[in-house]
C-alpha positions as CSV (number, residue, x, y, z in Angstrom):
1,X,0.3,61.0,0.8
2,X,-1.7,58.1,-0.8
3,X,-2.9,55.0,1.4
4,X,-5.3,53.5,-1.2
5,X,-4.4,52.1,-5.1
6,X,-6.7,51.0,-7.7
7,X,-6.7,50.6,-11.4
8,X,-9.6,52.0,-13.5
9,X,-10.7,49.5,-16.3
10,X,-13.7,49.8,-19.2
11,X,-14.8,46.2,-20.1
12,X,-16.3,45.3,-23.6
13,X,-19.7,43.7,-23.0
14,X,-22.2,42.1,-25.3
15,X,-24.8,43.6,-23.6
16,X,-25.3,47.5,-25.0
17,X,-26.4,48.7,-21.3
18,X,-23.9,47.7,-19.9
19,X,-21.1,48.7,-23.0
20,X,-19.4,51.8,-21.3
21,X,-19.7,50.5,-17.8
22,X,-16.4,51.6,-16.1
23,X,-15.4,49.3,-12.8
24,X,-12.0,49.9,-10.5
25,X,-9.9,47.2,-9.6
26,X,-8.9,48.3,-6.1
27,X,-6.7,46.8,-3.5
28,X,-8.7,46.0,0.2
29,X,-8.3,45.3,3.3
30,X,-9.6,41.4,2.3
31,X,-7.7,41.5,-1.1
32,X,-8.7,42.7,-4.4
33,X,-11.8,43.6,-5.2
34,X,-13.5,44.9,-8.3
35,X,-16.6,47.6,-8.0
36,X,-18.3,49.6,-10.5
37,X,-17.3,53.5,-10.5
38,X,-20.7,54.9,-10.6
39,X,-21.2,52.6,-7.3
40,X,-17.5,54.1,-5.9
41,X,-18.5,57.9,-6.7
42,X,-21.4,57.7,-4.4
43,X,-19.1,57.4,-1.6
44,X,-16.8,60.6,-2.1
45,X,-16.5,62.1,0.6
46,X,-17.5,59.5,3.2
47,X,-14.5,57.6,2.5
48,X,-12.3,59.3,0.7
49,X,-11.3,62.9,1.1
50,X,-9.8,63.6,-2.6
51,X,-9.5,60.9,-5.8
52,X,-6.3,60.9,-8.0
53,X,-6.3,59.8,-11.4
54,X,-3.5,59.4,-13.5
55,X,-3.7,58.3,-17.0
56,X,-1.1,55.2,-17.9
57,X,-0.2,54.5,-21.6
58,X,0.2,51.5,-22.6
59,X,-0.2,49.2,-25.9
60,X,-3.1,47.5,-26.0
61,X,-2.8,44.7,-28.2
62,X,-4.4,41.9,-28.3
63,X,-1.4,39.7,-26.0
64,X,-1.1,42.9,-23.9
65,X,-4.9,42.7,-23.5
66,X,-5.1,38.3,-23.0
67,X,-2.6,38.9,-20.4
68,X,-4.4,41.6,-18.5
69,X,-7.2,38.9,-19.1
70,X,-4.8,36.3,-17.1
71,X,-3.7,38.9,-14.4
72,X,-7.6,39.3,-13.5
């Protein structure tokens, strides 16, 4: 059973430090919310018991992309 949904997303940055930086997209109690990973995997195990990740294909062109864009 499941009682928690996010989306994991890797933003493009002109800033090389922050290139790879991974962030989740997670739905909260207040509403949506966006977090970095590294800052979510220090709280395995407080919060959450067990993390699930499944891997979504889906084109990534540029109007898939500008509408993700929108979305956030």
């Amino acid at each position: 059973m499941f009682d928690h949904v996010g989306m994991i997303l890797r933003f493009d940055s002109s800033n090389n430090s922050k290139k790879k930086e991974v962030y989740i997209l997670e739905a909260v109690s207040s509403g949506v919310g966006v977090k970095k990973w590294s800052d979510l995997r220090k709280s395995f195990g407080q919060f959450y018991l067990r993390v699930v990740i499944r891997h979504i294909e889906w084109p990534r062109g540029d109007k898939a992309l500008d509408l993700l864009g929108q979305f956030l």
